[in-house]
C-alpha positions in Angstrom: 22.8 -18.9 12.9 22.2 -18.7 16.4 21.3 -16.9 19.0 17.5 -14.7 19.3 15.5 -12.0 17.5 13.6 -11.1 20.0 10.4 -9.1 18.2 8.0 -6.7 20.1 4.5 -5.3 19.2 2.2 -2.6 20.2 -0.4 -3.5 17.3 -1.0 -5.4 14.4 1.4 -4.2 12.0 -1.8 -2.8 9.3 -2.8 -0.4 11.6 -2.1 3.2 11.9 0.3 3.8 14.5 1.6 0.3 15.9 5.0 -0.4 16.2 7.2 -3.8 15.4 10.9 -3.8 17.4 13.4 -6.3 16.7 16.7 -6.6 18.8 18.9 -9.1 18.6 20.4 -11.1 21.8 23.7 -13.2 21.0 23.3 -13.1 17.4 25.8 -14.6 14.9 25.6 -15.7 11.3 28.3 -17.4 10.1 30.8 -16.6 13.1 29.9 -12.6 12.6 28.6 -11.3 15.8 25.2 -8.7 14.3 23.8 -6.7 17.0 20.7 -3.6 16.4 17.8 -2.9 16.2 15.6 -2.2 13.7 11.9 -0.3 14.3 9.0 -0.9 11.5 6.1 2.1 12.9 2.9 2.4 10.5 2.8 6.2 9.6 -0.7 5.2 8.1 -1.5 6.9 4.4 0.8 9.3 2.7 -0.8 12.2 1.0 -2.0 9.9 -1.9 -3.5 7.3 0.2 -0.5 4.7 -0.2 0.3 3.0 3.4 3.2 4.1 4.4 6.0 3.2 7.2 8.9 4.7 9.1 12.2 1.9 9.3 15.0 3.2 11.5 17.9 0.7 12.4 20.0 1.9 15.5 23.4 1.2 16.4 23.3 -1.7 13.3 26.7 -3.5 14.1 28.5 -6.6 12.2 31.7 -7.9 14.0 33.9 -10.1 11.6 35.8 -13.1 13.0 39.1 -11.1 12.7 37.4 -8.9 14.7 36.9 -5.6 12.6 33.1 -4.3 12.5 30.8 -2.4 10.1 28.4 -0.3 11.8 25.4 2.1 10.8 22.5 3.7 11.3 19.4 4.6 8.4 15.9 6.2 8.1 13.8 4.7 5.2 10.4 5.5 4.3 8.5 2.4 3.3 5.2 3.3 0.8 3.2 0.3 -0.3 1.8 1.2 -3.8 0.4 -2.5 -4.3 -0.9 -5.6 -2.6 -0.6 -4.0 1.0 -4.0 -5.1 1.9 -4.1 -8.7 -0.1 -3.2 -11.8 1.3 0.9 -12.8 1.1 3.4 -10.9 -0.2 3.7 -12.0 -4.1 1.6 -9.0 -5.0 3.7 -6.1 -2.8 5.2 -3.1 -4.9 7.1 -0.7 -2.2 9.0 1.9 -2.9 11.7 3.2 -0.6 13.3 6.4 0.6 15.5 7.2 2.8 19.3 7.6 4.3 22.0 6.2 6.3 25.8 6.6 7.5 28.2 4.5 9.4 31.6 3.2 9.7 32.9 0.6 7.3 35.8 -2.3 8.4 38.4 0.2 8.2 37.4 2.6 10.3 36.0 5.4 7.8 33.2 6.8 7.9 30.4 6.1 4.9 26.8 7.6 4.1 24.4 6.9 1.6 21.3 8.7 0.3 18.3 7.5 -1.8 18.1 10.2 -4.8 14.8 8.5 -6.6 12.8 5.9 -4.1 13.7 2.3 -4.7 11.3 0.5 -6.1 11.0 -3.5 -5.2 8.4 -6.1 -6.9 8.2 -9.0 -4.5 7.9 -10.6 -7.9 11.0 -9.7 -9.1 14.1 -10.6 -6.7 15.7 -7.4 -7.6 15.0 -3.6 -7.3 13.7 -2.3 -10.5 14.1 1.6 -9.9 15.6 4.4 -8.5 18.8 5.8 -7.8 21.1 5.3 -4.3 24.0 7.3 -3.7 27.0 6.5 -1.6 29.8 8.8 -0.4 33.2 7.5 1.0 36.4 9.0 1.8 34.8 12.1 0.1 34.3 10.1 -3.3 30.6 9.8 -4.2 29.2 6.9 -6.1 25.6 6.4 -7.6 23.5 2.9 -8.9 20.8 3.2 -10.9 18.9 0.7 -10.9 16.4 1.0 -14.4 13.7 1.3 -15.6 11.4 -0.7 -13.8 12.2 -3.5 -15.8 12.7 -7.0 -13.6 16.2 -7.4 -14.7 19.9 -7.7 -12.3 21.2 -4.8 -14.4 22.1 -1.3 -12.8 24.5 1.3 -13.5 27.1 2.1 -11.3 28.7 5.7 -12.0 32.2 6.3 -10.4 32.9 9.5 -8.9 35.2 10.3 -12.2 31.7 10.3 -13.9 32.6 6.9 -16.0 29.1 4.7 -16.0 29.3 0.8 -15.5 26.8 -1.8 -16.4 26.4 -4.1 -13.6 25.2 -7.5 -12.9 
């Protein structure tokens, strides 16, 4: 890695309305150029009381060594349901919402939509929930990712309708 991530901040992050940008300057991993920025802005509580944050990433780039690129853009919605106000992050359950699109390596253009919020234990390494569909060269494919169970299975249905267990 090298290069910076260069992080500004109008607030601590807890409180309603402060903002967290990160851009990257001269950025590689791995010889892969990444350039974008990503926005974290507390929305404060969602109708139930949950915390709850807008994520946008802008003009999200990732230039290969052979010199072809994947690019995007997404919206999420980040709600804490747990362990937003404890100390660390072991505790966190978040569920996430949201869409994207881009451009993949060979020029086409790719967008994704979250059908059923994600939902991530920081106790589990994977997501546990919800459903994320992807649409490509007019073919749609969906993961779904359980049922809440902290397991690496998900199944993957092809736009033919087949359903494939996943690791």
């Amino acid at each position: 890695r090298s290069g910076k991530i260069i992080v500004t901040m109008t607030d601590t992050i807890i409180n309603t309305g402060a903002v967290r940008t990160a851009t990257l300057e001269n950025y590689t991993v791995d010889g892969m150029e990444v350039e974008g920025t990503k926005t974290l802005t507390n929305l404060g509580p969602d109708v139930n009381g949950y915390p709850n944050f807008s994520r946008v990433v802008s003009n999200a780039k990732i230039t290969l060594p052979d010199a072809s690129f994947i690019s995007w853009n997404a919206n999420q919605t980040i709600t804490f349901k747990e362990g937003f106000y404890t100390k660390g992050m072991a505790d966190d359950v978040i569920l996430i919402a949201g869409n994207g699109s881009g451009t993949n390596r060979k020029g086409n253009p790719f967008s994704y939509s979250i059908i059923e919020p994600l939902l991530k234990n920081k106790f589990c390494k994977w997501l546990v929930k919800g459903i994320i569909e992807t649409t490509a060269g007019g073919k749609t494919i969906s993961i779904d990712f359980g049922d809440g169970s902290c397991d690496r299975l998900a199944n993957l249905t092809l736009p033919n309708g087949t359903i494939k267990p996943i690791l």
